[in-house]
Each structure stands twice: as structure tokens, then as C-alpha cells.
N, C-alpha and C positions, 0 to 999 in steps of 0.2 A: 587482362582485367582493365576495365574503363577507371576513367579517371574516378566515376563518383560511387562505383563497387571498392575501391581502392580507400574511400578516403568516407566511405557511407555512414561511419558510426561517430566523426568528427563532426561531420553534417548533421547530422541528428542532433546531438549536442548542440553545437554551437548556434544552429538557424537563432534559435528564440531569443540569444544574445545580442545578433544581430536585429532583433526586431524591436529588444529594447533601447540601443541605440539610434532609430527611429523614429524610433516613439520619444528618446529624451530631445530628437530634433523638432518632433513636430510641436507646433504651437499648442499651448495649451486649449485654445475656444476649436480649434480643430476635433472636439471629440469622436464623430461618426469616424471620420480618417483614423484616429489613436485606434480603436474598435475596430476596423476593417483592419488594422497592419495588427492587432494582434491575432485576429482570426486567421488570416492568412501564414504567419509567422506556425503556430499552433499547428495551421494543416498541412504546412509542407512538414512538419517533425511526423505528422501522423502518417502523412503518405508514403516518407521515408522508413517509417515502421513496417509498412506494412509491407513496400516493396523488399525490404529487407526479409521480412517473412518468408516470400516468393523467393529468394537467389539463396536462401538458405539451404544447406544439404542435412535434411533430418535424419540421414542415415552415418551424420558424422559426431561423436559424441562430445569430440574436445571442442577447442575456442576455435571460431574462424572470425573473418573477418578483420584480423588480427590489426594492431598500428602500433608504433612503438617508436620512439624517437627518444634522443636523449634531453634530459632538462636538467636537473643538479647534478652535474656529473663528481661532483666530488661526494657525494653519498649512494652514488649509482641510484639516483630517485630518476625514474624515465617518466613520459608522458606514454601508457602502456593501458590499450583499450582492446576488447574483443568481446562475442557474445557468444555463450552454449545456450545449449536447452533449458536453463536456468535462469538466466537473465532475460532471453529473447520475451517468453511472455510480459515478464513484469516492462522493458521498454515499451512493447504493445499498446499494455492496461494505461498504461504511462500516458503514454500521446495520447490516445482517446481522449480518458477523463480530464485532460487538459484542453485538447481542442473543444470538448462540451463545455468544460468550465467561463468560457468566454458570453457563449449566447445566453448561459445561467447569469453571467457577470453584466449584463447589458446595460440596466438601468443603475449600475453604482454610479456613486458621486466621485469627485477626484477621480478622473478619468486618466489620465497622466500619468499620475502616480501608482495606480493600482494597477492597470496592463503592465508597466513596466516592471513594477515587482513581482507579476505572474510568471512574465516570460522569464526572467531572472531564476525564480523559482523552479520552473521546469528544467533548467541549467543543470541544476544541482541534484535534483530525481534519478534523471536520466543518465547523467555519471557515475552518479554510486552505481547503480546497474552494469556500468562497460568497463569501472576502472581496475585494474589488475596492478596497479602498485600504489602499495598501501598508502605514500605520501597523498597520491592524486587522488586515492580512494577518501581520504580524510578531507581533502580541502574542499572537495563533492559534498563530501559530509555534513559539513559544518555551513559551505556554503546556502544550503537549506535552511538554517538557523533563523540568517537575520531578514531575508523575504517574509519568511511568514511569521516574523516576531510582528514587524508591522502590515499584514494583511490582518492578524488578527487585532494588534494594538490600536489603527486607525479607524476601519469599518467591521468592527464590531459590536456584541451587545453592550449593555448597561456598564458591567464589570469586565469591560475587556484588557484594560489593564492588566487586572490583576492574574487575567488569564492567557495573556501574553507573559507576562516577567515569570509566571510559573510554567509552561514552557518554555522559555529562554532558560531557566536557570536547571530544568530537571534535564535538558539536553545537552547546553553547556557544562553539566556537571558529568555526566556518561562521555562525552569528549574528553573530556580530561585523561578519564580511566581508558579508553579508548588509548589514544597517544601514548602513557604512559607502558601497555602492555605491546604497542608496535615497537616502541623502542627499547624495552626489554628483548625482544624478538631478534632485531637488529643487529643488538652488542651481543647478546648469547649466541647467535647462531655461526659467529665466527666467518660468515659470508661478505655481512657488509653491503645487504643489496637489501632493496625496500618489493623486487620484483617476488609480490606471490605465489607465483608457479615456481623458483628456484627455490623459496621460503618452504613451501611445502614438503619439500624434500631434505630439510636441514633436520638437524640429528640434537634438537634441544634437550638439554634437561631437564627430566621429567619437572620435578621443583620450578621448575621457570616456566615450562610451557602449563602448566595447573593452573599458576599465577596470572599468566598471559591471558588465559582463558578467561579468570574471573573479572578480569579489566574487561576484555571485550563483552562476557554477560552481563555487566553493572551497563555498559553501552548503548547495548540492542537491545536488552530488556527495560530500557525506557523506552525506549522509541514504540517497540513490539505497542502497547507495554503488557507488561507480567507485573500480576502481583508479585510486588507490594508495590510496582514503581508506577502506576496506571493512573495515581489520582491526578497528573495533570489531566488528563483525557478527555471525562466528563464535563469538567469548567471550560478548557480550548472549544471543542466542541458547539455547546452549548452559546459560547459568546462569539464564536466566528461567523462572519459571515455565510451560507449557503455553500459558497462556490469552493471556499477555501475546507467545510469540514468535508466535502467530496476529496479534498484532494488529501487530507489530513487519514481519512479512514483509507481511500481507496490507492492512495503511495504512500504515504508517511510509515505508516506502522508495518506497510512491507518492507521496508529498509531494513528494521531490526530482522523481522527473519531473514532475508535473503542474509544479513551479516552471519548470523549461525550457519547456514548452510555452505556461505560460499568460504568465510574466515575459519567458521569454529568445525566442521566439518571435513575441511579440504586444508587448512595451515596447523590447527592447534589441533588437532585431531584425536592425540592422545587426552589431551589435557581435558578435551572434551566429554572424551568418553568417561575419565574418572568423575564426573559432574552427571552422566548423559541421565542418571533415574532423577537425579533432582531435577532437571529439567522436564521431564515427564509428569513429575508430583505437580513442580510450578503449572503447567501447560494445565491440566486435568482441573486442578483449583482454582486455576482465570477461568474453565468452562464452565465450572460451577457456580461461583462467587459472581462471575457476570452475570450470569442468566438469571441469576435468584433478585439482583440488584435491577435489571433489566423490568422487571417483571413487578417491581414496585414504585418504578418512577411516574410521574404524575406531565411529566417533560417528557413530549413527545423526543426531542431531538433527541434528550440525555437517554431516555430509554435505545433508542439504535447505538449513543456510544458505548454504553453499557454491554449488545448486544454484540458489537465490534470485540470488546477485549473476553466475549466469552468462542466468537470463532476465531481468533488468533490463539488462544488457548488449544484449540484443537490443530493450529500447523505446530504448534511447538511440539505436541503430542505425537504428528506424524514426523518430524524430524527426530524427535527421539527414538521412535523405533530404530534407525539408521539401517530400513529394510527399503527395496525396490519400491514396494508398494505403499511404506506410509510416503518415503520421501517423495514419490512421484504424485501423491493426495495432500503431499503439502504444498507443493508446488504448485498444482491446480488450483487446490483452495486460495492460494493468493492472488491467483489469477482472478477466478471468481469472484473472490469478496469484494475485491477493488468494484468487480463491475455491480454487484450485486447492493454492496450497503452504499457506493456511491448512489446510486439509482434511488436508494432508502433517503437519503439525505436529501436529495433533487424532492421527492417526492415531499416532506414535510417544510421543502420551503416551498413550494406550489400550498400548500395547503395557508402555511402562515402569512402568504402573500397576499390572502383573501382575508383570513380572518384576525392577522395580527395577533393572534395567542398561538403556545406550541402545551397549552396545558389541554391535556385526555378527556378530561372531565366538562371542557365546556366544547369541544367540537362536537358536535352530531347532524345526523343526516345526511354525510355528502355523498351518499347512496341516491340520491333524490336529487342533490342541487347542482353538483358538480361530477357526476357519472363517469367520466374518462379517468378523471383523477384519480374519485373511490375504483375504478378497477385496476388504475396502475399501482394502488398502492398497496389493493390485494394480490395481485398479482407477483408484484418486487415480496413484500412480506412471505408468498408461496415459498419462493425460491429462496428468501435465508432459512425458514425453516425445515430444508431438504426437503421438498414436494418431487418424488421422482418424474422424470421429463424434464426439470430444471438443473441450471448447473448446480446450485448447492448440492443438492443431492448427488454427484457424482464425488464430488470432493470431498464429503463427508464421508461416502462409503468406502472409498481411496483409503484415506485416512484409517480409521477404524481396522478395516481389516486388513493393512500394514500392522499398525499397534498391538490387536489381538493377542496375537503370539506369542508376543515377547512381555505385554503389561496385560493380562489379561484382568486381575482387579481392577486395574486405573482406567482401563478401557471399557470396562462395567460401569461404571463410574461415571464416566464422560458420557457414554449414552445415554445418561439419565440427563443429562443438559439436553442434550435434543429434546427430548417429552417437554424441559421446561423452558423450553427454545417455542415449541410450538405453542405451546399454552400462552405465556406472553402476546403472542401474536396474534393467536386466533382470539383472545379476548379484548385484545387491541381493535382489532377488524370491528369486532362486533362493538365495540363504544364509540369508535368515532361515526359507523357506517349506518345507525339506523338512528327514529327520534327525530326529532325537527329542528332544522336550522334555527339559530337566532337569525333573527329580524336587521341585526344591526351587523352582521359579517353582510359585505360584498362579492357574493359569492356570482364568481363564471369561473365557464371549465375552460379545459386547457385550450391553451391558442395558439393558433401555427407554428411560430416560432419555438412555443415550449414542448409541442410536440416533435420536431424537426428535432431537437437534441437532445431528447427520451428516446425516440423510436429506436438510431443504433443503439444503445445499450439492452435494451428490451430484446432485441431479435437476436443479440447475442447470445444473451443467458437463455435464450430457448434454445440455438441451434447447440450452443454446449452443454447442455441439457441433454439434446438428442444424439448429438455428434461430440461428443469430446473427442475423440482421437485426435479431431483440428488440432488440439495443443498438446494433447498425450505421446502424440508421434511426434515429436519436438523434445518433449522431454525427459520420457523414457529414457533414451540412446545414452544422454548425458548424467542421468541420474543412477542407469546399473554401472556408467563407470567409476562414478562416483563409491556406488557401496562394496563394487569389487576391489577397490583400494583399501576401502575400511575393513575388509576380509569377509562381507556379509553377504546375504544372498536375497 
């Protein structure tokens, strides 16, 4: 094995590290330079993703790729990295929407400061995804924290303040309980190792591993988020920057799930399972409770984040089934949304970039004015409200009929958020798409550049629309071994 198959998942990782210590060297009047060495920084993580893709063996369901070294050794904490069919998409969606995030990022201010904390940011994504011991998996963790306390703190809206310290303090706060249930883990398991795959197979007490559980759900259901812990979302959202709520919907809130499936699924497993219908209630009620909120916001943006916590609502739903088929539609779905509502977010800053308002009620006509736009933004809208041909629609259906089986009310339920999943959207399309421009919006369509990092995202969600296998046969392999450990079929 070559040196860079040997060490490919460290490379991944660390490049954008390396790109911000470049960037802290370059001058600050240098800005095109800071912008080129992020974009390049960006594309070699994505090219890395992608070759990784290719040298994967989708016929192997455990961790390859594997790296491990030792780092605390007096707690047996290792530096302990690997990817299955599980993590490989979300590193994927990862790199992408991050190397898009830059040519979105082009005309910010504070040029220096902001690629540096991007690349930074990308650091911490893409670890949580690879880490397999819980210390390095936390430090990933948390490292996410303070990048985007100040992407959102600095260039952001009016109140962004206030919607930074309310996420800093709702994720800050879900760390805590986080930490506190690894280290219950730790002392109870009698092991004395922080490595998750030997964790997985320790023999905890029932009473501890319950507990364990509900620390890591106060955790990941911030992040996710799940009602009731979601009200940062709306305000982050709303007051972030463009580039940053792409990467808040389309990684951030994967974190939390991936944490249930790969933690609460695969370590705590019991403890999970004693929780798994509240988990399905919670999932079904964020599909609800969003799409209803969705569907009365007047704020363009806050209606898509609205729309965000009612489809994570639905992987929570397919993880609870703990069936081949929801887990393997929940998987997908996160795959998807990332690509799907990031695209959603790109699209209403192209819109705001024109007319400087994100309120419903005063855009109209860019059916007329701006035609590329209005079609990509019918088109993105298609595909979150499962238009078969698009990927939404495969991930939904995934989902659902995993679920069926086992929740069949709550699964009744939830497709009634689809009906009001599309209604939102299709009467969205039609307020902002027809009617006559104000005079005083600056209205042209999209331009080279903006379309240059639309287009792969767009041609994605079509070809996984049409082709999903691309990542079904990736994830399957690792997801039936997954629920053949949980005893399920």
C-alpha cells in the first residue's frame, strides 16, 4: 500500500490545517492569494474524498483504511481513524459543500480571518466522521465550536451576536453531557480504553449504559437538532452568513445523527434501545412541528431552516426503526440533505444578493427577471419535497418503508409532513416566481462563477435521484452489519 492509501484519511484531515497556516502567513492586502490557497486547500480534501471513494472496497462492510497510533498512553486514548459505509458519504458531502463554500465566500470582508477559520472548520467536520476514539472523537467535536462561533459572530446578520453565544452555549452545553457519559463508559467498563470498537463490546450496566445514552441524546440532539433543543437553528441560520448556513445545515446537524448511529447504535446500544420509541416520537414531532413552522415563516432563509429540522426529523425516524432499510434511508438522507438544503441556502443568498430582503412577501417575479435562478430554485425546492427522479425522494422512501413495520402510526404520521413539506414549497415557488419585480431590486441572473459552484451540486442530486446505488452500495454492506449485531433484520 502507497504511502498516501496508507496515511489517506490523515490527509484529508489535516490538508485544510495546513492551508490555514498559510493563509495565517500570507499578508493580509494579499487577498486573491488567501482565496486561491483556500480553494486549493478545499480541492485537494475533495479530491482526496473522492479518490478515496474509488480505492474503497464496497463489498467490505467493517472500517478500512484504518490509522492508529498511540497519543495518551496512560489512558490508552489513541489517535484512531477509519471510514465504513457510514462515514464515507458524509466525508464526501463534507468536502464538497466545503470546497463550494469558498467561491459562495468570495466577496466577504476580512479575507484572512474568515478562509482561515473555514479551513479550521473543515478540520473538525471531517474528524468527527474518521474518529474511532472517543477522546479524538470529542476534541473533533468541540473543535467545530469555536470556528463557527466566529464565522457566525463576525460576518454575520444584525443579531448575530446573539446567535452565536446561543449556539456556542446550546453546544457547549450538549459537550458537557457528552464528556460526562464517555467517562461514565470508561470507569464502568472496567477496560480502561477510550477505543470504540473494544467499547462496543464491553459488558456495562444496564443503569450506566441508559445514563451513558441520555448524555450522549442531550448531545446529538442539539446538534441534530430535535425538539425541544432546535431553537438555536432558526436564529444561527437566519444571522449567518450564506456560506456558513450551507455548511451548518448541510454538516453540522449531520454530526448529531451520525453520533446516534455510530455512538448510540454501535457503543450504547442497549441503553439505546431502552430510549429507541422515544426517539421515533421525538423524530416524527421535529417532522411535524418543522414543516408546520416552515410553512408560516415570512423569512425566506428561516423557512428552509425550519424545513432542515423537519428532514432530520425523518433520519431520526429511520434510525429508529434499527431495520436495514430505515438505517440505510437514513444514511442516504444525510447524504442528501446536506446536498439538497445546502443548494436551498446557496439559492436564497443568490436571491438576497439582488434584492437585499429574505422576506416572501416582497420578492416577486424572478420568473421574468432572473430565470436561471427562479429555475434552480424550483428545481432545489423539487427535490426537498421528494419529486421522484431526485434524490429527496429516494431517501424519503428509504426511510418510510424501513419505519413502516415497526412504527406503523408514527410512520402515518410523518407522511403527512411530506403533503406539508410540499405545500410549503409549492406555494413558496408560486409567491416569489410570478408578479412584477420591484423597480428598486438590482436584479441579473446567475453568473459564471455562481453557476460554476451550483452546477456540481445540482447534477448530483439528479444522478442520485436516478442512480442511487452510487452510495447505496457503499452503505448497505456496513449498515446490514450493523443491524445484524442489534439482532434485526
Amino acid at each position: 500500500m502507497s504511502f498516501i492509501n496508507a496515511h489517506i484519511l490523515t490527509l484529508i484531515t489535516f490538508i485544510p490545517l495546513v492551508g490555514t497556516a498559510i493563509i495565517i502567513a500570507t499578508p493580509k492586502n494579499k487577498e486573491l492569494a488567501i482565496k486561491v490557497i483556500a480553494l486549493i486547500a478545499t480541492g485537494l480534501v475533495l479530491l482526496g474524498s473522492v479518490y478515496l471513494f474509488f480505492i474503497f472496497d464496497f463489498s467490505e462492510p467493517g472500517f478500512q483504511f484504518s490509522e492508529k497510533y498511540k497519543w495518551i498512553e496512560a489512558i490508552d486514548a489513541n489517535y484512531f481513524m477509519a471510514v465504513d459505509g457510514i462515514s464515507l458519504p458524509l466525508i464526501i458531502v463534507t468536502a464538497l459543500l466545503t470546497f463550494v463554500c469558498i467561491p459562495v465566500s468570495w466577496n466577504y470582508e476580512r479575507v484572512k480571518e474568515y478562509f482561515g477559520l473555514l479551513l479550521f472548520l473543515e478540520v473538525g467536520m471531517i474528524g468527527v466522521f474518521m474518529a474511532l476514539d472517543f477522546i479524538l472523537f470529542y476534541v473533533f467535536w468541540e473543535l467545530v465550536l469555536i470556528p463557527m462561533y466566529f464565522l457566525i459572530g463576525i460576518w454575520g446578520g444584525p443579531r448575530k451576536e446573539y446567535a452565536a453565544i446561543k449556539f456556542f452555549l446550546f453546544t457547549l452545553a450538549g459537550g458537557i453531557f457528552m464528556l460526562a457519559a464517555i467517562l461514565a463508559i470508561f470507569f464502568y467498563s472496567g477496560m480502561h480504553t477510550f477505543d470504540m470498537l473494544k467499547l462496543a463490546d464491553a459488558n456495562l450496566p444496564i443503569a450506566v449504559e441508559k445514563l451513558a445514552f441520555l448524555g450522549f441524546f442531550l448531545a446529538f440532539g442539539v446538534k441534530v437538532p430535535i425538539i425541544p433543543f432546535h431553537t438555536w437553528l432558526p436564529d444561527a441560520h437566519v444571522e449567518a452568513p450564506t456560506a456558513i448556513s450551507v455548511l451548518l445545515a448541510g454538516v453540522l446537524l449531520k454530526m448529531g445523527t451520525y453520533g446516534f448511529l455510530r455512538v448510540g447504535l454501535q457503543v450504547v446500544t442497549d441503553g439505546m434501545r431502552a430510549f429507541i420509541l422515544l426517539v421515533a416520537i421525538i423524530g416524527v414531532i421535529s417532522i411535524i412541528y418543522g414543516a408546520l413552522n416552515a410553512m408560516v415563516q415570512k423569512d425566506l432563509k428561516k423557512m428552509v431552516a425550519y424545513s432542515s429540522i423537519s428532514h432530520m426529523g425523518f433520519v431520526m425516524l429511520g434510525i429508529a426503526s434499527m431495520s436495514v432499510i430505515g438505517l440505510t434511508g437514513a444514511v442516504l438522507y444525510m447524504f442528501n440533505h446536506g446536498m439538497i438544503t445546502g443548494m436551498l441556502f446557496i439559492t436564497v443568498g443568490l436571491i438576497y444578493d439582488r434584492t437585499h430582503t429574505r422576506m416572501i412577501e416582497d420578492i416577486k417575479g424572478i420568473y421574468i427577471s432572473v430565470p436561471i435562478i427562479a429555475g434552480i430554485w424550483t428545481f432545489i425546492s423539487f427535490a426537498s419535497l421528494g419529486l421522484p427522479t431526485l434524490s429527496g425522494f429516494v431517501s424519503e422512501f428509504y426511510v418510510l418503508s424501513g419505519s413502516f413495520p415497526v412504527y406503523r402510526v408514527l410512520s402515518s404520521i410523518a407522511a403527512v409532513g411530506l403533503i406539508i413539506t410540499a405545500g410549503f414549497f409549492i406555494w413558496t415557488i408560486r409567491r416569489i416566481s410570478f408578479g412584477t419585480t420591484d423597480e428598486k431590486f438590482k436584479m441579473f441572473d446567475a453568473t459564471p462563477r455562481e453557476i460554476f459552484y451550483v452546477a456540481p451540486l445540482l447534477i448530483l442530486i439528479l444522478i442520485m435521484g436516478i442512480y442511487p446505488a452510487m452510495m447505496l452500495d457503499i452503505i448497505n454492506p456496513t449498515v446490514i452489519q450493523v443491524v445484524a449485531t442489534l439482532g434485526g433484520a
